[in-house]
C-alpha positions as CSV (number, residue, x, y, z in Angstrom):
1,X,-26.8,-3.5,0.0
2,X,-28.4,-3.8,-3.5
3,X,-29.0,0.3,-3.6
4,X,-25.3,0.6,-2.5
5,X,-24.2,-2.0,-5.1
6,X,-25.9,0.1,-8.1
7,X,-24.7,3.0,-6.6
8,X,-21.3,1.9,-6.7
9,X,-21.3,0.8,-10.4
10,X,-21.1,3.9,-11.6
11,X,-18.1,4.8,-9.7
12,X,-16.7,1.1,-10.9
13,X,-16.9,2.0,-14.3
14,X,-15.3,5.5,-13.4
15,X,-12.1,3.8,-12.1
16,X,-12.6,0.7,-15.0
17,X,-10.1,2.6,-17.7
18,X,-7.1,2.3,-14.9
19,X,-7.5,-1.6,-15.3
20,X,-5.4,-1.6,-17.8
21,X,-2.1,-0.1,-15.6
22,X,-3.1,-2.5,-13.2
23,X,-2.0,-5.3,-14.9
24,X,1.6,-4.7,-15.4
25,X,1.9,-3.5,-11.3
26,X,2.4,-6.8,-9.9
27,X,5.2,-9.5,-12.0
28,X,2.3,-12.5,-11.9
29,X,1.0,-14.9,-9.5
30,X,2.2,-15.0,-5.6
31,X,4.3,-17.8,-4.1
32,X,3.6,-18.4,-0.3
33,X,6.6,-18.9,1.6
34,X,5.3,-22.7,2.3
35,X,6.5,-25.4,0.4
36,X,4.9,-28.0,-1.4
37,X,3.2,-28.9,-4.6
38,X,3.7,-26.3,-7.1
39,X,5.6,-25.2,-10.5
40,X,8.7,-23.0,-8.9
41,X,11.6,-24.7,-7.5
42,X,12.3,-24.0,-4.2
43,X,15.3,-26.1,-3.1
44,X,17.0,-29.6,-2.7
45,X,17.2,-32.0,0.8
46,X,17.8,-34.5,1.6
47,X,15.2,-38.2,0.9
48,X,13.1,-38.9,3.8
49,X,11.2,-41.9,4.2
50,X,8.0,-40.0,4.4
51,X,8.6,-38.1,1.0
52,X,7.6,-39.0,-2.1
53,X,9.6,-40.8,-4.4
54,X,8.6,-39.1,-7.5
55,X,10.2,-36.3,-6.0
56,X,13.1,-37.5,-6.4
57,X,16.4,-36.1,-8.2
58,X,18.4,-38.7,-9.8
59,X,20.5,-36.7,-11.7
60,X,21.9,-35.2,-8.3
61,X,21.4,-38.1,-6.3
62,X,23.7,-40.2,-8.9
63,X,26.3,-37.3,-8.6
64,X,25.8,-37.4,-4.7
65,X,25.7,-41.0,-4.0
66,X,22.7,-40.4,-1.7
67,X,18.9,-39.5,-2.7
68,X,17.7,-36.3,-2.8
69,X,14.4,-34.7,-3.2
70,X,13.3,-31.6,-5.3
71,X,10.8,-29.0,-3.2
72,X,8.7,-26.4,-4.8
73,X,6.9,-23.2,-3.6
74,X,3.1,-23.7,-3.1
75,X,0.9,-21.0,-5.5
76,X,-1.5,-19.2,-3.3
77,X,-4.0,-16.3,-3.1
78,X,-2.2,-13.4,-1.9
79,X,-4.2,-11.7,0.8
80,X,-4.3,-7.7,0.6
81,X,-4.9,-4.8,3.0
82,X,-4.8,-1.5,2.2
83,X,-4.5,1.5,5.2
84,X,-6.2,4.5,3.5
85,X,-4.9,8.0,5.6
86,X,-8.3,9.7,5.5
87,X,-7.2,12.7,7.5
88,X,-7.4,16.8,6.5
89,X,-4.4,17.4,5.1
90,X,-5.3,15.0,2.1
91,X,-7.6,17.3,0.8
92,X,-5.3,18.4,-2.3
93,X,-4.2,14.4,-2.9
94,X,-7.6,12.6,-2.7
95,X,-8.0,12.7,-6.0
96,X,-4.6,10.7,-7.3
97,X,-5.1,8.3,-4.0
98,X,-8.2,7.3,-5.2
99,X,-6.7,6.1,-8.4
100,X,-3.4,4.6,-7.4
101,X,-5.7,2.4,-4.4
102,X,-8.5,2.0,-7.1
103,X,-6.1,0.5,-9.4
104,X,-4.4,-1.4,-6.8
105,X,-8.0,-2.9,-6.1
106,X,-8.4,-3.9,-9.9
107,X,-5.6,-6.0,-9.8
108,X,-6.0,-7.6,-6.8
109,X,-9.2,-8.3,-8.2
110,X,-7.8,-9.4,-11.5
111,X,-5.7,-12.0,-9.6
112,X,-8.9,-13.4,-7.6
113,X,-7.0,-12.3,-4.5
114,X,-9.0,-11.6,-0.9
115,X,-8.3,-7.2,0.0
116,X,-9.9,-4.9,2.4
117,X,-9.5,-1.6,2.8
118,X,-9.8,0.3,6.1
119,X,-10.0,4.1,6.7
120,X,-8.5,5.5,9.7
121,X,-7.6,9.0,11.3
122,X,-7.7,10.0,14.7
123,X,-10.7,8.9,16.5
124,X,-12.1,6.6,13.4
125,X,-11.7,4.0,11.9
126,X,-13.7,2.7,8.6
127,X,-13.1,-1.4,7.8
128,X,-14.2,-3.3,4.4
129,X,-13.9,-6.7,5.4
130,X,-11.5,-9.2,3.6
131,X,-13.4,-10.9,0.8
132,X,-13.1,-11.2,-2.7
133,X,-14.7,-11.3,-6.0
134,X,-16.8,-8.2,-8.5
135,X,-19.3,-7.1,-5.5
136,X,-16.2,-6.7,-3.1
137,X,-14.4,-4.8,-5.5
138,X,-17.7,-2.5,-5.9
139,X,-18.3,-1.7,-3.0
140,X,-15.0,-0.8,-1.9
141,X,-14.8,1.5,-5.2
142,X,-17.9,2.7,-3.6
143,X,-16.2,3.6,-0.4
144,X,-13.2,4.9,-1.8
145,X,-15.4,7.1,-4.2
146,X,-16.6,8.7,-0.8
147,X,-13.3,9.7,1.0
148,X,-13.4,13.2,2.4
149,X,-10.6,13.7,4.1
150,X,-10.9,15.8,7.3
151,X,-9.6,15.9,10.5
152,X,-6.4,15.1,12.4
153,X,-3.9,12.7,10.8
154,X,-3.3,9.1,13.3
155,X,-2.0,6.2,11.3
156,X,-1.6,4.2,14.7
157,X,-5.4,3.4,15.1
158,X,-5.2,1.7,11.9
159,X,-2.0,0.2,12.3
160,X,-2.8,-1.7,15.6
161,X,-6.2,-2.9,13.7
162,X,-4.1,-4.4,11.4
163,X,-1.2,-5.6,14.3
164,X,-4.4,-7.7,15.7
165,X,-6.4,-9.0,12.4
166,X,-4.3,-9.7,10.0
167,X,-2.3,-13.1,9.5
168,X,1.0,-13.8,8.6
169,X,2.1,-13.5,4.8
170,X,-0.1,-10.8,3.6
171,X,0.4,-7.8,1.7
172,X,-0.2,-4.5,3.6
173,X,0.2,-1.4,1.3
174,X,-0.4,2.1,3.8
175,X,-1.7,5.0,2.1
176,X,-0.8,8.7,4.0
177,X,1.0,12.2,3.1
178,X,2.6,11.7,6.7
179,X,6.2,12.8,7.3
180,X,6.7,13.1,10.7
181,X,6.0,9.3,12.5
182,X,5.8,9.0,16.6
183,X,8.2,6.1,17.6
184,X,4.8,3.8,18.1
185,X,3.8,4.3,14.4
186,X,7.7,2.6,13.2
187,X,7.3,0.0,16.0
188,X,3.8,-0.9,14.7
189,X,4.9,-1.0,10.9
190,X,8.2,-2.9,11.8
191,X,6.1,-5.7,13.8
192,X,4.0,-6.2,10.5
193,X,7.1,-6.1,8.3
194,X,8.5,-9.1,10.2
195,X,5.1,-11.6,9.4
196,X,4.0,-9.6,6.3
197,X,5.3,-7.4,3.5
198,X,4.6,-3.9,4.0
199,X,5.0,-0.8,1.2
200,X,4.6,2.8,2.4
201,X,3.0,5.4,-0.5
202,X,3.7,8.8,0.7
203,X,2.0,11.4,-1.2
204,X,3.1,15.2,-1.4
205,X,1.9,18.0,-4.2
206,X,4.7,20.3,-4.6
207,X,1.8,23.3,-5.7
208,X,1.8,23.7,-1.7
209,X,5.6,24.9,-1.9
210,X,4.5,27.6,-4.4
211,X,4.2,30.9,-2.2
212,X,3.4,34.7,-3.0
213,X,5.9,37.0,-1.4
214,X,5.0,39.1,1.1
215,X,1.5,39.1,3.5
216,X,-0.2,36.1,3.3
217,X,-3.0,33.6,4.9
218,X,-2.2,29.9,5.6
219,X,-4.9,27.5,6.9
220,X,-3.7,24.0,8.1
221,X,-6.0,21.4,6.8
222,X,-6.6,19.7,9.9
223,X,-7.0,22.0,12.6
224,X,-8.7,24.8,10.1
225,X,-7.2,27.4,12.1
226,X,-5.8,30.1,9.8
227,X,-2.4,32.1,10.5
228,X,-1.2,34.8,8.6
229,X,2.8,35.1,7.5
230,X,4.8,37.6,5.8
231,X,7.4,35.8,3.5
232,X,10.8,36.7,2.1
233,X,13.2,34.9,-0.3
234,X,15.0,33.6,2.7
235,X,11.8,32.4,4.2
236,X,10.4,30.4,1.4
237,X,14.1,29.2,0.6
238,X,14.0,27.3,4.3
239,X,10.5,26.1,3.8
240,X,11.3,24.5,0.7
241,X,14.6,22.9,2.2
242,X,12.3,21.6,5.4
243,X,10.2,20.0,3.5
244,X,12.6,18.2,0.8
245,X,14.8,17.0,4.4
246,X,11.2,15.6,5.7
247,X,10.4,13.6,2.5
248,X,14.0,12.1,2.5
249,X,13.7,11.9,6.4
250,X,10.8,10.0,5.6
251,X,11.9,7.5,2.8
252,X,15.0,6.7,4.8
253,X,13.0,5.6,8.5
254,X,10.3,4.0,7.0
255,X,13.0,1.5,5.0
256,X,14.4,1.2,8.2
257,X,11.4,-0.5,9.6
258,X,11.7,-2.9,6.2
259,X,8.4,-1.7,4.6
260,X,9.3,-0.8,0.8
261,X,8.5,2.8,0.1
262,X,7.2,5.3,-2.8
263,X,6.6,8.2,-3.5
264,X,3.9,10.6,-5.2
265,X,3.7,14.0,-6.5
266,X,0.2,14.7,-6.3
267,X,0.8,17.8,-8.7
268,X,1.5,15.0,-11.6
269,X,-1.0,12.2,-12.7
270,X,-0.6,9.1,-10.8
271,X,-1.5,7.1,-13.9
272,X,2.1,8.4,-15.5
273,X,3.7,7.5,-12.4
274,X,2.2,4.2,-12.6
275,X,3.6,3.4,-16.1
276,X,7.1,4.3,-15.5
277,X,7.3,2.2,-12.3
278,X,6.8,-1.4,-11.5
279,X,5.5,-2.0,-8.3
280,X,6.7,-5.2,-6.8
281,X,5.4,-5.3,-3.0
C-alpha cells in the first residue's frame, strides 16, 4: 500500500492545480433530508409534548393562539459515488474524464465527504471502497491516473453494484460517452434516482465528426474491427445529423429517469467548461 501511496503522489500533485475549480462546483455544505438540530430552517408544526420548548415560536404561536415549534435540516457528510465508463470507445475522452472526476474528487475531499469510485465495462468491474480523508483521495487519483479504456461499453454491471451497496441520500455522478441505453440501464438509474440524486456526464469530441471525403478506414474502438467507407457530402451530412439526434435523444431520456444531466465536448478543455458552469448535483 505504501509503494502505491508514493506512487500515487505524483499523480496527486498532477491533478492538485484543478483544486482550485473544484471549489466553486458544489454551492457549500449538504443538508440531509432528516430533520433536526441544525442552522437551516426547515418548517413549522405543530408543539408536541415530547419537543423541546426552546424550539418554540412565539411570535407565530401568539399570532396562532396555539404553540408551534421551529424544525431545521440536520448538516451531514454527503456520501459520493462516482460510475467511471472504462470501456473502448473512451479512448479519445480519457484525458478530460480524468480531470472533470479528479476535480470532482478534490472537492469531495475538500468537504471531508466519504466517495468511491468504481470502474465498470462489460465483464469488469473495478471498486475503491467508500472512505475518506488525503490517502483515499491518493489512491483513487492513483487509479484514475491508470484508466485505459478498452473493451465493450456495459454501464449495467456497475449500475446494479451501486442498486445493491449504496444507501439512501447519496450522491451518484455516472461517467460514460454512451448514447444509446437498453431499457435495464434507465430502470437501474431511475431506481437510484428515487433514494439518491443522480447526474449523468456524457462526453462526446466532435474531432470524430470531422471526415475526409471519399475512400476511407474506420475502426470502432471497442470491437477493433476496421471497415472501410466511401463518403459523400450527403453521407457525412446524415452522420453528423445522427449523431446530434443521439446526444439530444440522450439528454432528454436520461432526465426522464430524474438523474440531472451534462454534457462534454471532449475537443474543448474540461477545465473551461468547469468555470462557466456550476454544478449543483
Amino acid at each position: 500500500m505504501n509503494s502505491l501511496i508514493n506512487y500515487g503522489e505524483k499523480d496527486y500533485k498532477n491533478f492538485r492545480f484543478l483544486f482550485k475549480n473544484s471549489k466553486n462546483l458544489f454551492s457549500g455544505k449538504y443538508s440531509s433530508k432528516l430533520k433536526g438540530q441544525g442552522v437551516e430552517f426547515c418548517d413549522l408544526k405543530l408543539y408536541d409534548f415530547s419537543d423541546d420548548v426552546r424550539k418554540i415560536d412565539w411570535n407565530v404561536t401568539a399570532r396562532m393562539n396555539v404553540p408551534y415549534v421551529r424544525e431545521f435540516l440536520e448538516e451531514k457528510d454527503a456520501t459520493h459515488y462516482f460510475l467511471v465508463d472504462v470501456s473502448g470507445s473512451i479512448f479519445n475522452k480519457i484525458s478530460e474524464i480524468k480531470k472533470l472526476v479528479s476535480t470532482l474528487l478534490f472537492a469531495c475531499n475538500g468537504f471531508s465527504d466519504n466517495f468511491s469510485v468504481i470502474f465498470s465495462r462489460r465483464d469488469y468491474l473495478k471498486v475503491v471502497p467508500l472512505s475518506k480523508g488525503k490517502k483515499h483521495l491518493i489512491r483513487c487519483i492513483y487509479e484514475l491516473s491508470e484508466l485505459r479504456g478498452e473493451g465493450f461499453s456495459d454501464l449495467d454491471i456497475g449500475l446494479k453494484y451501486l442498486l445493491s451497496n449504496v444507501k439512501k441520500n447519496s450522491i451518484i455522478s455516472i461517467f460514460s460517452d454512451e448514447l444509446d441505453f437498453e431499457d435495464s440501464t434507465l430502470s437501474y438509474i431511475s431506481a437510484l434516482k428515487k433514494r439518491n440524486k443522480v447526474a449523468y456526464f456524457e462526453f462526446f469530441n466532435s474531432s470524430e465528426l470531422e471526415f475526409d471525403l471519399g475512400l476511407d478506414v474506420f475502426c470502432d474502438s471497442e470491437s477493433g474491427e476496421e471497415v472501410m467507407y466511401d463518403l459523400d457530402d450527403d453521407e457525412v451530412y446524415e452522420i453528423i445529423l445522427n449523431f446530434n439526434n443521439k446526444l439530444k435523444n440522450c439528454e432528454k431520456v436520461i432526465r426522464k429517469t430524474g438523474a440531472k444531466y451534462f454534457s462534454f465536448d471532449c475537443k474543448n478543455s474540461v477545465v473551461e467548461a468547469m468555470r462557466s458552469e456550476r454544478f449543483e448535483i
